[in-house]
LUMZAGU-25938 format. One record per residue (C-alpha): residue number from 1; residue in one letter; x, y, z. Coordinates in steps of 0.001 Angstrom, whole numbers. Example, Ala and Ser with C-alpha at 12.3 -4.5 7.8 and 13.67 -1.06 7.14 Angstrom:
2
+-----+--------+---------+---------+---------+
: num : residu :       u :       v :       w :
+-----+--------+---------+---------+---------+
:   1 :      a :   12300 :   -4500 :    7800 :
:   2 :      s :   13670 :   -1060 :    7140 :
+-----+--------+---------+---------+---------+
END
This chain:
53
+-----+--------+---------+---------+---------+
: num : residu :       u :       v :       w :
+-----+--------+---------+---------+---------+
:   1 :      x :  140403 :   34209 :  -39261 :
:   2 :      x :  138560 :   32307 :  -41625 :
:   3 :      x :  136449 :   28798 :  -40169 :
:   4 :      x :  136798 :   25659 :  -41916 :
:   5 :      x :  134352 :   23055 :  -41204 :
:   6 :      x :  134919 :   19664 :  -40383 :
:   7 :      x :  133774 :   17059 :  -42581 :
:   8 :      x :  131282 :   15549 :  -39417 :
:   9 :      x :  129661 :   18916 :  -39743 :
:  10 :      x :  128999 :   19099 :  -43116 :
:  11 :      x :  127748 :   15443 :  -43119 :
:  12 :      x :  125404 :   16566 :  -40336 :
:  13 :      x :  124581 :   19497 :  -42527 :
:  14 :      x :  123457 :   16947 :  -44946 :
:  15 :      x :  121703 :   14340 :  -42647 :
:  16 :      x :  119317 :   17662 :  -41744 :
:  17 :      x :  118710 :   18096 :  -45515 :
:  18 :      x :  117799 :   14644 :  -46106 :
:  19 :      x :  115213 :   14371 :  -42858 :
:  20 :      x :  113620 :   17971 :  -44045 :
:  21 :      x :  113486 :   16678 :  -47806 :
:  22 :      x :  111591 :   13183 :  -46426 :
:  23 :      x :  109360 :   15297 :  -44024 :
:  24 :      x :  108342 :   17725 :  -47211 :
:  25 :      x :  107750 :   14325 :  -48906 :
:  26 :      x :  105549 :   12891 :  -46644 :
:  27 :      x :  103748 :   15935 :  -46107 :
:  28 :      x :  102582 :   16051 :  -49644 :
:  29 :      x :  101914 :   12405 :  -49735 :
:  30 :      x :   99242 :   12974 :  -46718 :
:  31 :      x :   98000 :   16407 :  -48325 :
:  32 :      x :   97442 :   14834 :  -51535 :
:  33 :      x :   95656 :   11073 :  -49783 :
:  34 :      x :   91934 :   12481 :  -49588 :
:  35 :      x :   91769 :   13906 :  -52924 :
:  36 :      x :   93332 :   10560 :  -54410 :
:  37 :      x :   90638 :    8721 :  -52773 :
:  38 :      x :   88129 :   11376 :  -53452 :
:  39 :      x :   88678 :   10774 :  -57217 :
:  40 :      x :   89623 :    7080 :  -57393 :
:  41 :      x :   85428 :    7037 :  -55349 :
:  42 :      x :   84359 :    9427 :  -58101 :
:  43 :      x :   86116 :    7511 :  -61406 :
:  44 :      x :   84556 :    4000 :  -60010 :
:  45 :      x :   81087 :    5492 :  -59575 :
:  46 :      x :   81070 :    7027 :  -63074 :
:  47 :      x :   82186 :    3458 :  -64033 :
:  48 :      x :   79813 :    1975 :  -62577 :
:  49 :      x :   77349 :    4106 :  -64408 :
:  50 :      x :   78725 :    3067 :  -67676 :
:  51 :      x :   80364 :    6280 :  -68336 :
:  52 :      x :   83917 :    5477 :  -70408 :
:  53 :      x :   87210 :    7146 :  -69006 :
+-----+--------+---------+---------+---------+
END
Protein backbone atom coordinates (compact mmCIF):
# COMPACT_ATOMS: atom_id res chain seq x y z
CA UNK A 1 0.00 0.00 0.00
CA UNK A 2 1.62 2.98 -1.05
CA UNK A 3 0.83 6.60 1.22
CA UNK A 4 -0.04 9.64 -0.53
CA UNK A 5 0.20 12.77 1.32
CA UNK A 6 -2.20 15.35 1.61
CA UNK A 7 -1.50 18.62 0.30
CA UNK A 8 -1.91 20.24 4.27
CA UNK A 9 1.02 18.00 4.96
CA UNK A 10 3.24 18.88 2.48
CA UNK A 11 2.45 22.63 3.05
CA UNK A 12 3.35 21.94 6.69
CA UNK A 13 6.39 20.19 5.37
CA UNK A 14 7.21 23.46 3.87
CA UNK A 15 6.17 25.95 6.68
CA UNK A 16 9.04 23.77 8.82
CA UNK A 17 11.53 24.51 5.98
CA UNK A 18 10.88 28.07 5.88
CA UNK A 19 11.07 28.61 10.00
CA UNK A 20 14.51 26.35 9.96
CA UNK A 21 15.84 28.42 6.83
CA UNK A 22 14.93 31.96 8.91
CA UNK A 23 16.39 30.44 12.20
CA UNK A 24 19.83 29.44 10.13
CA UNK A 25 19.51 33.08 8.93
CA UNK A 26 19.36 34.72 11.98
CA UNK A 27 21.84 32.64 13.49
CA UNK A 28 24.48 33.83 11.14
CA UNK A 29 23.32 37.34 11.32
CA UNK A 30 24.08 37.23 15.32
CA UNK A 31 27.39 35.07 14.73
CA UNK A 32 28.63 37.43 12.29
CA UNK A 33 27.33 41.08 14.62
CA UNK A 34 30.64 41.30 16.83
CA UNK A 35 33.06 40.88 14.15
CA UNK A 36 31.07 43.55 11.96
CA UNK A 37 31.40 45.89 14.74
CA UNK A 38 34.82 44.72 15.60
CA UNK A 39 35.97 45.90 12.12
CA UNK A 40 33.63 48.82 11.36
CA UNK A 41 35.71 50.09 15.34
CA UNK A 42 38.96 49.05 13.66
CA UNK A 43 38.38 50.79 9.88
CA UNK A 44 37.21 54.21 11.80
CA UNK A 45 40.25 54.20 14.08
CA UNK A 46 42.69 53.66 11.18
CA UNK A 47 40.67 56.58 9.67
CA UNK A 48 41.01 58.52 12.14
CA UNK A 49 44.72 58.06 11.98
CA UNK A 50 44.81 59.17 8.46
CA UNK A 51 45.43 55.82 7.11
CA UNK A 52 43.44 55.56 3.43
CA UNK A 53 41.11 52.43 2.88
Amino acid sequence: MTYVSSGYEQFHGIDRLVATRAAIILWTRLAVMPVEILFEAIEAELEQRGVKL
